[in-house]
Each structure stands twice: as structure tokens, then as C-alpha cells.
Wavefront OBJ file of the C-alpha trace (Angstrom):
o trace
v 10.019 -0.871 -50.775
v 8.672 1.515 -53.654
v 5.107 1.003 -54.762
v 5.560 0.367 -58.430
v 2.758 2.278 -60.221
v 2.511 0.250 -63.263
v 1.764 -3.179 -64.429
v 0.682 -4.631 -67.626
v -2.622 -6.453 -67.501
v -3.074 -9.471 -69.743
v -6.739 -10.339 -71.542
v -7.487 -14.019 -70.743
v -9.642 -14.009 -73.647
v -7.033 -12.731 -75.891
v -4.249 -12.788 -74.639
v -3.471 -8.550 -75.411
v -1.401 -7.011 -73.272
v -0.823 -3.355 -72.438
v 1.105 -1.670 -70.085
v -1.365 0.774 -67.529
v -0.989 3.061 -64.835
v -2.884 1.644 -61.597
v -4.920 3.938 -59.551
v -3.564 5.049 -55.599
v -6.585 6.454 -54.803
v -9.250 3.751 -55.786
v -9.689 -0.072 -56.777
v -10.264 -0.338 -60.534
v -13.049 -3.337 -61.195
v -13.386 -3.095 -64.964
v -11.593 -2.663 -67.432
v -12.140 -3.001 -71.654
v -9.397 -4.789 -73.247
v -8.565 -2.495 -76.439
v -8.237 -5.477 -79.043
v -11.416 -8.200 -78.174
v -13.437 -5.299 -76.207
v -14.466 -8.006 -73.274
v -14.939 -6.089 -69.734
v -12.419 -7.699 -67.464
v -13.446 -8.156 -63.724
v -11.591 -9.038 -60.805
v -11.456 -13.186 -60.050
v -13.350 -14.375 -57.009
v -11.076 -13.369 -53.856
v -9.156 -10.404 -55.334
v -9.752 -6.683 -55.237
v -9.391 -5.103 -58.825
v -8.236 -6.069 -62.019
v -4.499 -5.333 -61.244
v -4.371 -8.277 -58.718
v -5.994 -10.799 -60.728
v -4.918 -9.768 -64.709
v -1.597 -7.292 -63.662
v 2.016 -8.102 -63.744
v 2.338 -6.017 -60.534
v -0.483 -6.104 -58.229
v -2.334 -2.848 -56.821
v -0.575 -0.139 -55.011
v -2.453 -0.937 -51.571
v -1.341 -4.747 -51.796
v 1.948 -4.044 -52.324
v 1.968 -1.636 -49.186
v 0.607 -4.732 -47.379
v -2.333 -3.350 -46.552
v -6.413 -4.386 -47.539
v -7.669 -3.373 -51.063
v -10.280 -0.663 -51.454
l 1 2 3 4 5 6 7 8 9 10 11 12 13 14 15 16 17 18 19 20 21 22 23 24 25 26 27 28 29 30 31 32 33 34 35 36 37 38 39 40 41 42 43 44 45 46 47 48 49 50 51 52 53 54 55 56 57 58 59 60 61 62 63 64 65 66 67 68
């Protein structure tokens, strides 16, 4: 299977969505949301934003292997 490389994260607060390129290299655990500004952080028992806001989840999930 091909690691898809982007996903669009969703604000909770918001609701904002935006389509992003996910790191391969490292986990990414903030991120601003463009339109309310509020610093999204992974939820308890995932690894980065991607897994717990994304459409897709992070490259090193998808490969089946452990997060950063």
C-alpha cells in the first residue's frame, strides 16, 4: 500500500479545515489552526496531530509501524 502524504486536519474548536502535507521524518505535536489560532495537540493515546485531527493518519501508522 502507498503511504498517502496528505490529510486534511479538522479544528475541533472551529471546525476549519485545511488540507497539509504530513511530515516522514518526524511526529508533528502542534499545530495553529489558521482561522481561531488555538494550538492543536495530539488526544491522549495518539502520536501527532495527524492521528487524532487528520483525515489520513501519519505516514509511520499507515506503514504499521510505532509513531515517533
Amino acid at each position: 500500500m502507498k503511504v498517502q502524504l496528505k490529510s486534511e486536519l479538522t479544528c475541533p474548536n472551529c471546525g476549519n479545515k485545511k488540507l497539509e502535507i504530513m511530515p516522514t521524518t518526524a511526529c508533528q505535536f502542534f499545530y495553529e489552526c489558521e482561522n481561531c489560532k488555538k494550538v492543536l495537540k495530539p488526544k491522549e493515546g495518539d502520536c501527532c496531530v495527524f492521528c487524532s485531527y487528520g483525515s489520513v493518519a501519519c505516514p509511520p501508522i499507515q506503514e504499521g509501524s510505532a509513531c515517533c
